[in-house]
C-alpha positions as CSV (number, residue, x, y, z in Angstrom):
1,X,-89.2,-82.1,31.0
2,X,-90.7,-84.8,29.0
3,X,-89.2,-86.6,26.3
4,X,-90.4,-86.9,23.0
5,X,-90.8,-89.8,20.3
6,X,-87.6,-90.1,18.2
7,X,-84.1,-91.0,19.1
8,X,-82.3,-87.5,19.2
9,X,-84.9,-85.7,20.9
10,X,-85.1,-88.3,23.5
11,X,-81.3,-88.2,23.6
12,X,-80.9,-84.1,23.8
13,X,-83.4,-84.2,26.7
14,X,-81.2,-86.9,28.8
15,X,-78.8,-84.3,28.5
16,X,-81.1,-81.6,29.9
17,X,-81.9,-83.2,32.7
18,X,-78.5,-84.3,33.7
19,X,-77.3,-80.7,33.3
20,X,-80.4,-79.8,35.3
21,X,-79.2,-82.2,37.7
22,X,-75.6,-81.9,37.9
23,X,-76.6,-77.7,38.3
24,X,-78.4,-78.9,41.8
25,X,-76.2,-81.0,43.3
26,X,-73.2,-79.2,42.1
27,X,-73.4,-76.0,40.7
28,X,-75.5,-74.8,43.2
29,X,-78.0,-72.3,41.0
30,X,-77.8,-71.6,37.2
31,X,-76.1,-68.3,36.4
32,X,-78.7,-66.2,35.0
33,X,-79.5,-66.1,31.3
34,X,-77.5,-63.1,30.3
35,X,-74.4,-64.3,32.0
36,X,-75.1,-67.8,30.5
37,X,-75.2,-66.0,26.9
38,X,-72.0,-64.4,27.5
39,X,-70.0,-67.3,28.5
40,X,-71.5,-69.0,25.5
41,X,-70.1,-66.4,23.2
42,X,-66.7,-66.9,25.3
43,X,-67.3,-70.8,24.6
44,X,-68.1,-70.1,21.2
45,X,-64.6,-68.2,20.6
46,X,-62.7,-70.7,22.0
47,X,-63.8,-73.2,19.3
48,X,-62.9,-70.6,16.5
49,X,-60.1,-69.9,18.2
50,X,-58.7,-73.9,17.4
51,X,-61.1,-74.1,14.2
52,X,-59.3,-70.7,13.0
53,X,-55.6,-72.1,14.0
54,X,-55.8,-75.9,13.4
55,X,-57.7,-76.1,10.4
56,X,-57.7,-72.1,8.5
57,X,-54.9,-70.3,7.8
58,X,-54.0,-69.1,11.2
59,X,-51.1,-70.5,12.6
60,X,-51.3,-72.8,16.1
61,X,-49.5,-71.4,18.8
62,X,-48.1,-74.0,20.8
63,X,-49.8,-73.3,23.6
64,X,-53.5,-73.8,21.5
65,X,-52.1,-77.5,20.3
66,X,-52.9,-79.3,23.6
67,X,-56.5,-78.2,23.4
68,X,-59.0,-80.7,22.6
69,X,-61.8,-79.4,19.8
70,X,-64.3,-82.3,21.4
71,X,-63.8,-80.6,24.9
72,X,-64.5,-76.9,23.8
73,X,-67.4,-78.4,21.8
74,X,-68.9,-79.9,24.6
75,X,-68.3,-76.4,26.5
76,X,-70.4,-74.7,24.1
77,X,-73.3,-77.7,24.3
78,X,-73.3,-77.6,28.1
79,X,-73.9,-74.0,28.2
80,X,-76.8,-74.0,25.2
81,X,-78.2,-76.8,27.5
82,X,-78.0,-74.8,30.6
83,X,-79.9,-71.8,28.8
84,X,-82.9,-74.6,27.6
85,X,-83.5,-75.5,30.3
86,X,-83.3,-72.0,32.5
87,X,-85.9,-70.6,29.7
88,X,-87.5,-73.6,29.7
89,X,-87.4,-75.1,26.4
90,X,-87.8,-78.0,25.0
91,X,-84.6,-78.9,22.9
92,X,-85.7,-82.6,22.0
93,X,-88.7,-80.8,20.3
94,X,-87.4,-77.8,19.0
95,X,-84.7,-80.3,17.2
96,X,-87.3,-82.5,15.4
97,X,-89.3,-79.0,14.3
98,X,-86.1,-77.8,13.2
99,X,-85.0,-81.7,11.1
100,X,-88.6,-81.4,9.9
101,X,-88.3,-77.9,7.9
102,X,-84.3,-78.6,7.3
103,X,-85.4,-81.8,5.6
104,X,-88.3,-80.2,3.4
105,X,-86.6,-77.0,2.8
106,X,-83.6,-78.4,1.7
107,X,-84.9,-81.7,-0.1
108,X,-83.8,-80.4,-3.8
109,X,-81.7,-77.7,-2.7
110,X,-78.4,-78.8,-1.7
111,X,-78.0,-81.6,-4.5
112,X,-78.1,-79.6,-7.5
113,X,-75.2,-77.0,-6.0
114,X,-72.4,-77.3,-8.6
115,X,-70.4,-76.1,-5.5
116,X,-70.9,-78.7,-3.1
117,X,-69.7,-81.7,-5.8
């Protein structure tokens, strides 16, 4: 995987490769892509699960106050991560083409909402 010019791309493909790398010396193969996708979902609930309780209108079971939100986070990154690189994408890329239409999509959009002031 190549990286890219500009900062984040360059950063997000650091962090394919050490995923990549960390998978072969460590994790011995990837799981494949449709197990990868579920335990993202899983991943995915777990960060609701403290969003939900810590900061909506759920109550926090004291058992969900020891768990860190940076932690689950990082979960659901290292498994997006893992299914980039098993398909083969390009993250670093695909996040600049993504800033790029964010950026000119949204240029006028946001700063006119009444609702965001």
């Amino acid at each position: 995987m190549q990286e890219g010019p500009g900062r984040a791309g360059g950063e997000v493909a650091a962090l394919q490769r050490e995923v990549d790398e960390w998978i072969q010396r460590i994790g011995v193969r990837y799981f494949n892509e449709l197990t990868n996708m579920a335990i993202l979902a899983e991943e995915v609930g777990e960060v609701a699960r403290i969003m939900a309780r810590r900061y909506g209108e759920q109550s926090e079971k004291e058992s969900d106050k020891p768990k860190d939100l940076g932690e689950e986070l990082a979960d659901v990154l290292f498994v997006v991560l893992c299914l980039a690189n098993q398909t083969d994408t390009d993250l670093g890329s695909a996040w600049r083409k993504k800033m790029e239409t964010r950026t000119r999509r949204d240029a006028d959009r946001h700063g006119g909402n009444p609702k965001l002031k």
